[in-house]
C-alpha positions in Angstrom: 55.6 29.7 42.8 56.3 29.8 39.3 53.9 29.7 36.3 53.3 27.2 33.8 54.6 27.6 30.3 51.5 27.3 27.5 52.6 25.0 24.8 52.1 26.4 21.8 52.5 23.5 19.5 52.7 19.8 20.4 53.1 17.6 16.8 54.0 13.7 16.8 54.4 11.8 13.7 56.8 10.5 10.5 59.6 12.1 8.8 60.7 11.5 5.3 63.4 12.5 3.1 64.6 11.7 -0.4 67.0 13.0 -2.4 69.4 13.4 -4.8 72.3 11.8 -3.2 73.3 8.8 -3.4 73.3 6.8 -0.2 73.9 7.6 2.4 73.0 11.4 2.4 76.5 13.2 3.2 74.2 15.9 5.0 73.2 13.8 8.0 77.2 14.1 8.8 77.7 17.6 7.8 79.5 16.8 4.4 78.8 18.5 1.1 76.1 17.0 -0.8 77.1 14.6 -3.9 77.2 16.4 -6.8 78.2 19.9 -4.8 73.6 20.6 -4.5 70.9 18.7 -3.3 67.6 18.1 -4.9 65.1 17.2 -1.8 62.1 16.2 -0.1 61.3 16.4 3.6 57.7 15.3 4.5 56.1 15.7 7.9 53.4 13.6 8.5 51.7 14.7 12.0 49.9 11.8 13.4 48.8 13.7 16.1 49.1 17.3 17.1 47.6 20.8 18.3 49.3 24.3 17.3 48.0 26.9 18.9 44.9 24.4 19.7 44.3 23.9 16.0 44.2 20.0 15.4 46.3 19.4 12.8 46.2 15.4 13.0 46.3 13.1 9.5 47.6 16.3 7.7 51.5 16.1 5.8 53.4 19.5 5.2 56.3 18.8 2.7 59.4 21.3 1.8 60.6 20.7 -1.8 63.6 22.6 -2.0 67.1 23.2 -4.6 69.9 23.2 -2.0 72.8 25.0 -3.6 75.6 23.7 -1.1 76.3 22.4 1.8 73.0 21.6 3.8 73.6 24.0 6.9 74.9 26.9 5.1 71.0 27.0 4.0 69.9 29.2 1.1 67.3 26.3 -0.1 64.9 27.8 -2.7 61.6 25.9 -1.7 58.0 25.0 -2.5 56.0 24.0 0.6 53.2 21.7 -0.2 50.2 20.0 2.3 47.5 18.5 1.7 44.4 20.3 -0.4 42.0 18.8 2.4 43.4 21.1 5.3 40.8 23.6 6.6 42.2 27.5 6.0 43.1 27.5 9.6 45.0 24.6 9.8 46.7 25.6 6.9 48.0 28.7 8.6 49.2 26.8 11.8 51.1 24.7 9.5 52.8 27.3 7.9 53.7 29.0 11.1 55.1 26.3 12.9 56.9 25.0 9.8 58.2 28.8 8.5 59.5 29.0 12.0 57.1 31.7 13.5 56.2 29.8 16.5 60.3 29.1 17.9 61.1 26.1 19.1 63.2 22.9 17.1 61.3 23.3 14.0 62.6 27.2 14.0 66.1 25.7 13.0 65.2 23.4 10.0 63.0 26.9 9.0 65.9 29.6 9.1 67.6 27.4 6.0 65.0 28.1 3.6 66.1 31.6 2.1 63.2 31.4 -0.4 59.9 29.9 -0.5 58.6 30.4 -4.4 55.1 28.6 -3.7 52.9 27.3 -1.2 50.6 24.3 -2.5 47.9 22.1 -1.8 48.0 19.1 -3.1 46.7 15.2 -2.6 49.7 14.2 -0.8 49.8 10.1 0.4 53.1 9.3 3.3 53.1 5.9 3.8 56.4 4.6 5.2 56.8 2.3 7.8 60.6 1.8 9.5 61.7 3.1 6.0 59.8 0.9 3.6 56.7 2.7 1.3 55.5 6.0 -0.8 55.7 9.2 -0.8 53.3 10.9 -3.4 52.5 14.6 -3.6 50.4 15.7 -6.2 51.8 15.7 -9.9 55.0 17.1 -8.2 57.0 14.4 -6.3 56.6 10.6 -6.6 59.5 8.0 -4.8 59.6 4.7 -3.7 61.5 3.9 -0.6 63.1 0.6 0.8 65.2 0.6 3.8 68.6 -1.2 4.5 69.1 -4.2 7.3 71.6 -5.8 9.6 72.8 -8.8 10.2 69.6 -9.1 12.9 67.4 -8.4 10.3 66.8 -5.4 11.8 66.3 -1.2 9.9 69.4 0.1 9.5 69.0 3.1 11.6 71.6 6.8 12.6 71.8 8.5 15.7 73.8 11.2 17.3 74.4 13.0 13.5 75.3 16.6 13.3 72.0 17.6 11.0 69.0 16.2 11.8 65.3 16.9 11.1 64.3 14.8 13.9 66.4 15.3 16.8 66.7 12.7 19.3 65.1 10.0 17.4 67.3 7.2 15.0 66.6 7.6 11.8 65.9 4.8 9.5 68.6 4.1 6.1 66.9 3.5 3.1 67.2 4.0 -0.5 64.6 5.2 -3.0 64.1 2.7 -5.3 62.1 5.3 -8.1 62.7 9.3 -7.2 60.5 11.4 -9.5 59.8 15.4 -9.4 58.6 17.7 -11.7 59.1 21.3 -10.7 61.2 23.1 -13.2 58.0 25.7 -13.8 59.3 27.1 -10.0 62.3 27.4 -10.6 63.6 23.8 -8.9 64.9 21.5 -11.3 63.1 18.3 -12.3 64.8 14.5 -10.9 64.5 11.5 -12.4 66.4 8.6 -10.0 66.3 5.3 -8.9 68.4 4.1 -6.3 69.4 7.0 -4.0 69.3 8.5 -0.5 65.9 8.0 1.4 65.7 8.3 5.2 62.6 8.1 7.2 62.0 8.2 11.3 59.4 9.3 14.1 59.5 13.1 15.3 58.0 14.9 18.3 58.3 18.6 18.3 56.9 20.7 21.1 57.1 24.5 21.8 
């Protein structure tokens, strides 16, 4: 009889991204970013979720990250950022699911980060709905988002791209009506936009 497998992370919740592309992001289709780099945001709001039986529910871990070419060649120089109310321990099962330690889908997103320059913690708000709201964390990223519709009326949404932070799930096509970041002191240069790529959807990752 065989033996059950102990899951060692089970996280639900909302994906966002903005960036410095213009829309739609080329990366979601493997093509080089506009501009030849990418200036970015990916926030991971966890709804609900355990890692290693650590709640981690109502927290957001965000990677802020310079990506120098093509999205799956990696190399992004980072700063990881969530929220300043996590406990110490739920910071660290953050970090380890998110850096990759603990395997499973998250591990891939993880190994294209050659550098993380800082780990904050910040305020963060993630409030997007089916592509529509804000994104604010700290004095560092600020961005407006506003999705795309059909003919039905209904959210623009991908499926079945080549990169993708949340596998399996369609992925809502939006635009970021103000994109704002100010990082230059790590390294990361500062953006200023109105009007490009923002994509937002649901995620479940379990290891």
């Amino acid at each position: 009889m065989s033996q059950a497998t102990a899951t060692t992370y089970d996280i639900y919740g909302q994906l966002l991204e903005v960036c410095s592309c213009k829309v739609l992001c080329p990366c979601w289709i493997g093509e080089e970013p506009d501009g030849g780099e990418c200036q970015g945001v990916v926030a991971w709001k966890v709804e609900r979720g355990t890692v290693q039986g650590v709640d981690v529910s109502g927290l957001t871990l965000a990677v802020i990250a310079h990506i120098p070419g093509n999205v799956l060649n990696g190399n992004w120089k980072a700063v990881i950022a969530l929220n300043d109310t996590a406990t110490k321990e739920q910071e660290e099962a953050l970090l380890a699911v998110f850096s990759g330690q603990l395997g499973g889908p998250i591990a891939d997103v993880a190994g294209l980060v050659g550098e993380i320059v800082a780990v904050e913690r910040v305020p963060i708000t993630s409030d997007i709905v089916e592509g529509r709201g804000r994104l604010v964390i700290g004095d560092l990223v600020q961005g407006e988002m506003e999705p795309y519709q059909g003919a039905t009326g209904n959210v623009t949404a991908l499926s079945e791209t080549v990169f993708s932070t949340i596998p399996g799930s369609p992925a809502y096509v939006g635009k970021a009506q103000t994109y704002k970041r100010n990082t230059e002191q790590y390294g990361i240069p500062n953006v200023d936009l109105q009007g490009h790529n923002a994509v937002q959807g649901d995620f479940h990752f379990q290891a």
